[in-house]
C-alpha positions in Angstrom: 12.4 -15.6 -5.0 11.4 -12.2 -6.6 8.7 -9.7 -5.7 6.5 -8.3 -8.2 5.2 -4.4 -7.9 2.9 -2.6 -9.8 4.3 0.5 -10.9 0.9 1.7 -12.0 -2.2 3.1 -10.2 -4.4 0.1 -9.3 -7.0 1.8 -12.0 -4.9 1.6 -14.3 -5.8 -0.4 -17.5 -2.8 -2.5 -17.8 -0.3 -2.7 -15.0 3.2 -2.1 -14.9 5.0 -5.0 -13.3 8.5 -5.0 -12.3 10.3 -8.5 -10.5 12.4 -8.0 -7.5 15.2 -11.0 -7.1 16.1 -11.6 -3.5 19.9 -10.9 -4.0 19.2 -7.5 -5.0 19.3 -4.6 -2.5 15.8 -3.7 -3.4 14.1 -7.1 -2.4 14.7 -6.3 1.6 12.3 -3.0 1.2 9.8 -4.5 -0.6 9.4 -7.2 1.7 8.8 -5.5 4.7 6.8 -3.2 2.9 4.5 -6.0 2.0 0.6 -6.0 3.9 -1.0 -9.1 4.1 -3.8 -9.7 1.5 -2.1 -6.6 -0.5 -0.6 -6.1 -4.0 2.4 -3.8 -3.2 2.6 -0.6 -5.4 5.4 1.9 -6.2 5.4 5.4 -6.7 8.3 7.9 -6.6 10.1 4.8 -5.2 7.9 4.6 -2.2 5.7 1.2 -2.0 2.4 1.3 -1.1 -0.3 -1.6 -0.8 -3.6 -1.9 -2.5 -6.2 -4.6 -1.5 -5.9 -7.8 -3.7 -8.8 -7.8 -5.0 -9.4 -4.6 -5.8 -10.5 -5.4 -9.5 -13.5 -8.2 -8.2 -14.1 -6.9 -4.7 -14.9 -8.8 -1.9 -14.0 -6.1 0.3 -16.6 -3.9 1.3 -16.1 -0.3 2.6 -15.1 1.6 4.3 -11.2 1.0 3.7 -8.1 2.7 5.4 -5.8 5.0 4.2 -2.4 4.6 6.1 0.0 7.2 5.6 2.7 6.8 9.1 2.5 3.0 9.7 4.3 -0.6 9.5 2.7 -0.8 6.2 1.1 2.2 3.9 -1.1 2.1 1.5 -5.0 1.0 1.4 -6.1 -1.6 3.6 -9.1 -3.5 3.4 -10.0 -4.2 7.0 -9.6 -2.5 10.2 -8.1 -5.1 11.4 -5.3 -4.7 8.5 -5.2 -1.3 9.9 -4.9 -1.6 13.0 -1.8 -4.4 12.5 -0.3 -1.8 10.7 -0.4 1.0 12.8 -1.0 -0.5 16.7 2.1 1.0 19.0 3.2 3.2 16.5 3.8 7.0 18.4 1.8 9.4 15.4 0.3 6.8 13.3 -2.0 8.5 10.8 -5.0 6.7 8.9 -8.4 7.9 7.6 -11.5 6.2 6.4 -12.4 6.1 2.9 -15.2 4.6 0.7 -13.3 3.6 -2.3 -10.0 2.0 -3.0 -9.2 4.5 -5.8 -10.0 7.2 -3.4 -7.3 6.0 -0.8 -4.9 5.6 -3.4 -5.1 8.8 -4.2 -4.7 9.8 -0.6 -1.6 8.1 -0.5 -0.1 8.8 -4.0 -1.0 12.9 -2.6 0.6 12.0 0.5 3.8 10.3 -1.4 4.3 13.7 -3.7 4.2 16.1 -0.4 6.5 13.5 1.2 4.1 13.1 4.1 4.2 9.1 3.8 6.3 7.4 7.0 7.0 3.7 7.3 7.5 3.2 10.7 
């Protein structure tokens, strides 16, 4: 089984894919960083997720910006959201209207080490 992470911003013209094998110490990570109905992102060797369909959306905003959750990243729902941070003491999310605007957020958030997976 392998993962596959984008190691480019979801705005990105061409992704940068990189396969994760399960008998590799990086596969456990991944996986439980994984959100459902996400693409799972890496920067500065911290995964985020992005909504799925991000390129043809389906999703309409507002989205959610998680930066101290279960998952982080961009989420398309508030019902992603709240899954991700629901019993978690300090949770942090905001609104936003865009996906590239939350990833943003998060790839800010990432650089001033301010993201927590809980």
């Amino acid at each position: 089984m392998f993962i596959f992470i984008d190691n480019a911003p979801s705005t990105a013209v061409y992704p940068e894919i990189t396969a994760i094998h399960e008998h590799t110490a990086a596969f456990l990570p991944a996986a439980q960083a994984m959100a459902n109905e996400c693409f799972l992102h890496c920067y500065l060797r911290v995964y985020y997720n992005i909504p799925a369909c991000s390129k043809q959306p389906p999703w309409n905003p507002p989205f959610y910006c998680v930066t101290c959750g279960r998952v982080v990243g961009v989420l398309p729902s508030w019902e992603h959201a709240l899954n991700a941070v629901l019993g978690i003491p300090d949770f942090k999310y905001e609104e936003v209207d865009t996906i590239a605007i939350g990833e943003e957020k998060v790839r800010q958030a990432i650089e001033k080490g301010e993201i927590e997976i809980v």
